[in-house]
C-alpha positions as CSV (number, residue, x, y, z in Angstrom):
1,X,18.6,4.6,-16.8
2,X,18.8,2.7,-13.5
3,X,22.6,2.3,-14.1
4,X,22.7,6.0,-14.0
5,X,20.8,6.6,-11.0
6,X,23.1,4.0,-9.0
7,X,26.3,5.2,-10.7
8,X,25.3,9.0,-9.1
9,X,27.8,10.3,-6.8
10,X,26.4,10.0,-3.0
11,X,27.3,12.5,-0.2
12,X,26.2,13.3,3.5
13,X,27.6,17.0,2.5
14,X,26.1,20.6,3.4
15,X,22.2,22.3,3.0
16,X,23.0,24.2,-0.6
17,X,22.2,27.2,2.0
18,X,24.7,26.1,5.1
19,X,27.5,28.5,3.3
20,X,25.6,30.9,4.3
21,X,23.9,30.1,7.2
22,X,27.1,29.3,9.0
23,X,29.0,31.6,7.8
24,X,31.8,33.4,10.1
25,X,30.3,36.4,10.6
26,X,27.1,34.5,11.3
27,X,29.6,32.6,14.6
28,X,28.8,35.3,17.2
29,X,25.2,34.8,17.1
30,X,25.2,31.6,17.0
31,X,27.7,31.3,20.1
32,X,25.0,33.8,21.6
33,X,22.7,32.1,20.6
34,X,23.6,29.1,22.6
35,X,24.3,30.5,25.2
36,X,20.8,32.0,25.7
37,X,19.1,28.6,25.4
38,X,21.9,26.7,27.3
39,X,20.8,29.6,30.3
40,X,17.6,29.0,29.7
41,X,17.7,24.8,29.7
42,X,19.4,25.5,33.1
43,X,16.4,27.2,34.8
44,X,13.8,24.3,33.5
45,X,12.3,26.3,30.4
46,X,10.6,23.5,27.9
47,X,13.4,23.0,25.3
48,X,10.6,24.1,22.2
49,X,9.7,27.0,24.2
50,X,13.0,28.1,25.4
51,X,14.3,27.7,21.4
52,X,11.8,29.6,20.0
53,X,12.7,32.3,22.1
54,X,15.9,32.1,21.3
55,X,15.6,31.7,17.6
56,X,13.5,34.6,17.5
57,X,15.4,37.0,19.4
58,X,18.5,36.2,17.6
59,X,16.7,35.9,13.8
60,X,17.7,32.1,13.1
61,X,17.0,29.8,10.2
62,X,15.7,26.3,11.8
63,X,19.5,24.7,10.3
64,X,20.7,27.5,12.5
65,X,18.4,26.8,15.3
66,X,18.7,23.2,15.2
67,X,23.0,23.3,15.4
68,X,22.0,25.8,18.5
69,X,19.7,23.0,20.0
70,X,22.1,20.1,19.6
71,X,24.8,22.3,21.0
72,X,23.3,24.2,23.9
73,X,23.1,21.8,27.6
74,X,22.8,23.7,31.0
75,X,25.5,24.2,33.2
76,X,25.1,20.9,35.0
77,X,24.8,19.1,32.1
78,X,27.6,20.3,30.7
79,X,30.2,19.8,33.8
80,X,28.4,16.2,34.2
81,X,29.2,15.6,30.9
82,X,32.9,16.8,30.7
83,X,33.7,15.1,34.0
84,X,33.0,11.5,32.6
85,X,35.1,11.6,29.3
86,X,38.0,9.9,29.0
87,X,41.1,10.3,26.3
88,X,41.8,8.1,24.3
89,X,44.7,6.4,26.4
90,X,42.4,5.5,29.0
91,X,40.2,3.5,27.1
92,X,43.1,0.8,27.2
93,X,41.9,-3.0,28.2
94,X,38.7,-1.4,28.5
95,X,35.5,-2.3,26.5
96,X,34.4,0.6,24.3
97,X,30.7,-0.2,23.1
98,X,30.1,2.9,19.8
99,X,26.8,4.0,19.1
100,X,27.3,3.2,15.2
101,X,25.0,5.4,13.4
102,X,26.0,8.2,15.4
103,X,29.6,8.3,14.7
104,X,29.5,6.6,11.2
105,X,26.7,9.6,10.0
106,X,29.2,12.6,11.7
107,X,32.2,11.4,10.0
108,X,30.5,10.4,6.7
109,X,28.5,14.6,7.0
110,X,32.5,15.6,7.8
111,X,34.1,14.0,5.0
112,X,31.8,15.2,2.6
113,X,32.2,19.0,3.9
114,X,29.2,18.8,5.9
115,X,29.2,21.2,9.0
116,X,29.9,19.9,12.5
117,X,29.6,21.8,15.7
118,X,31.4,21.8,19.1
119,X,28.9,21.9,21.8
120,X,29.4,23.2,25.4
121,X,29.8,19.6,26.5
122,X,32.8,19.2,23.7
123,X,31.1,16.6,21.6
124,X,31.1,17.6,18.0
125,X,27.5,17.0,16.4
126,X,26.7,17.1,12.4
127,X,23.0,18.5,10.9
128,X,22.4,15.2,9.5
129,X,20.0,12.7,10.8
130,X,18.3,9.1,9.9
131,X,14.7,9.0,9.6
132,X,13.6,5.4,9.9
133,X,16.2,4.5,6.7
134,X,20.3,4.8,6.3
135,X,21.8,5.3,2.8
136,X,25.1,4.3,2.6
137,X,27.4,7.1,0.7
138,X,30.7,7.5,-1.2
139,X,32.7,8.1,2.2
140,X,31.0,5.8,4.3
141,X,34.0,3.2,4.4
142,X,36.5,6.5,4.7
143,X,34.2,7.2,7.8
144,X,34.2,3.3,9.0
145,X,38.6,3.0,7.9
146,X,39.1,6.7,10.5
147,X,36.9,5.0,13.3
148,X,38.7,1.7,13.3
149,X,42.6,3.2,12.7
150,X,41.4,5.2,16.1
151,X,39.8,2.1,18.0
152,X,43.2,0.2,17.1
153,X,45.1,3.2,18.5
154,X,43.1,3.0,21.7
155,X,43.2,-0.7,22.2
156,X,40.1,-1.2,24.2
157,X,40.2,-5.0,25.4
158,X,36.8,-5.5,23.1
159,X,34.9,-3.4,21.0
160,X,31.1,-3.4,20.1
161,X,29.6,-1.5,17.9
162,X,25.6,-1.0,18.1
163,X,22.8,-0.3,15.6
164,X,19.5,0.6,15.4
165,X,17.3,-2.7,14.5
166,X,14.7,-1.0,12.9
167,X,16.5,1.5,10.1
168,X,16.3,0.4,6.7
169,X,19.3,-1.0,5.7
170,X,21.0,-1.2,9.0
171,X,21.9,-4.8,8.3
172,X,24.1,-3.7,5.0
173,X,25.7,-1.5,7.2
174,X,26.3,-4.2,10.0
175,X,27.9,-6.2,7.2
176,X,30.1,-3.4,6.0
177,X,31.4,-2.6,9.8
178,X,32.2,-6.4,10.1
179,X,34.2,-6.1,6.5
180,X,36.5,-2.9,7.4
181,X,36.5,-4.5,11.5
182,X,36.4,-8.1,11.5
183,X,37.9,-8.2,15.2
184,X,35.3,-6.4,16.2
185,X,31.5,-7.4,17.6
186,X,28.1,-5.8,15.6
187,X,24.7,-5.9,16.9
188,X,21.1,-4.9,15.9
189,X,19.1,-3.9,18.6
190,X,15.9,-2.0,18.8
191,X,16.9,0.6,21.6
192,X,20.8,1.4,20.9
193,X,20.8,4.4,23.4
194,X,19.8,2.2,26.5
195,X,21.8,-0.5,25.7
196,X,24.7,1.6,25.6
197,X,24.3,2.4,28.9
198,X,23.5,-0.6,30.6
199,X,27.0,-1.8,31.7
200,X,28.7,1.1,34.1
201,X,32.0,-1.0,33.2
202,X,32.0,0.4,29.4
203,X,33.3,3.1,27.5
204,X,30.5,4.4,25.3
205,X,31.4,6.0,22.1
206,X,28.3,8.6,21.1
207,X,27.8,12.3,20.7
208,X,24.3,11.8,21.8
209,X,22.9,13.6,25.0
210,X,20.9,11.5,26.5
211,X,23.6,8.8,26.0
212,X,26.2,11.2,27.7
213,X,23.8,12.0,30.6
214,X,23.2,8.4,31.2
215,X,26.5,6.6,30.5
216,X,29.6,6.2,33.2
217,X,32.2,7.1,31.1
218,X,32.5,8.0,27.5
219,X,35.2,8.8,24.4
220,X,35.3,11.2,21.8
221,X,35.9,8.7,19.3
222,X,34.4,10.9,16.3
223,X,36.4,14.0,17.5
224,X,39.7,12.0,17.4
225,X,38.8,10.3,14.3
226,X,38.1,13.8,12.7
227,X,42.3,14.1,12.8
228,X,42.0,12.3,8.8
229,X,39.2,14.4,7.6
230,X,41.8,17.1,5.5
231,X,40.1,20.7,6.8
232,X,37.0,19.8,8.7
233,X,34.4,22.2,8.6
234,X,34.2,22.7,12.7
235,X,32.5,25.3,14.2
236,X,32.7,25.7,18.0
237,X,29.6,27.0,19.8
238,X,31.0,26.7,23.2
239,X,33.7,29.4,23.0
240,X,32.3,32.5,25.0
């Protein structure tokens, strides 16, 4: 029996519902959607407040109002945001610090035909999340093999890749990210988001938007690493 269970296929894909949820003709009112609340987050409304506003007016499912949230930043947030990315040649002889579960969870969600969405800001942002515990799945070392082919294309002058302390299993993970990246430096810290930002010398690798509001300058590593994922499932919130 518990040769079964561990023999089970494991994926990071969609919400048996997300078909439907994110359908295309359900786009529009999404785009509206975020739009509204990114309006709204602009003119100091309390983001709970300001969603359920939004949700309501537009009739949203909480998977469709929580792709809304992570995609919706006000107008300053968003030009802050733009302003400090860099492409990928520009990372060069520059050290690139990654926010691991962040990137490793959106590419593992886009391998396994999980949704992603472009915010206003242009980071792209999955459903998933880790509460307190990381399972690894089948495309975890796709996910980890896409990040590092992109690191080597952007030869950063040192790469470090950190991870929350605390999450169950974060350790195996550590272990697997030094197997597929032996060049490359992994740490277990209990605040990942501030360390990230402590250095105004680093490029910082996350999707995260606190991270993005905090940080100098940052890389879309998971949207460039996305190029080996064969038909993501991408749906862009920001268009107007």
């Amino acid at each position: 029996m518990l040769a079964c269970l561990v023999s089970k296929s494991r994926h990071r894909g969609p919400h048996p519902l997300d078909q439907k949820l994110f359908c295309p003709q359900t786009h529009e009112a999404l785009r509206s959607a975020t739009r509204d609340l990114s309006w709204l987050l602009g003119r100091a409304y309390p983001v709970v407040a300001a969603l359920k506003i939004v949700g309501d007016k537009h009739g949203l499912e909480s998977r469709q109002r929580l792709a809304v949230r992570r995609s919706a930043c006000s107008d300053d947030e968003s030009e802050s945001r733009l302003g400090k990315r860099i492409p990928l040649n520009e990372v060069r002889d520059r050290p690139l610090v990654i926010d691991g579960f962040n990137c490793i969870i959106t590419l593992e969600s886009a391998f396994s035909g999980g949704a992603l969405f472009r915010g206003r800001d242009g980071a792209f942002r999955d459903l998933a999340s880790v509460h307190g515990s990381y399972r690894r799945v089948d495309e975890t070392r796709r996910a980890l093999a896409s990040l590092h082919d992109v690191i080597g294309k952007a030869t950063p002058s040192s790469v470090t890749w950190y991870l929350d302390r605390p999450v169950s299993n974060s350790g195996r993970l550590a272990g697997m990210i030094r197997e597929v990246a032996p060049d490359h430096d992994v740490e277990l810290v209990f605040n990942p988001d501030r360390t990230l930002v402590q250095d105004t010398s680093w490029v910082v690798a996350s999707s995260d938007a606190w991270v993005l509001d905090q940080c100098t300058t940052w890389f879309d590593l998971t949207g460039a690493a996305l190029e080996a994922v064969s038909e993501p499932w991408c749906i862009d919130l920001a268009l107007s």
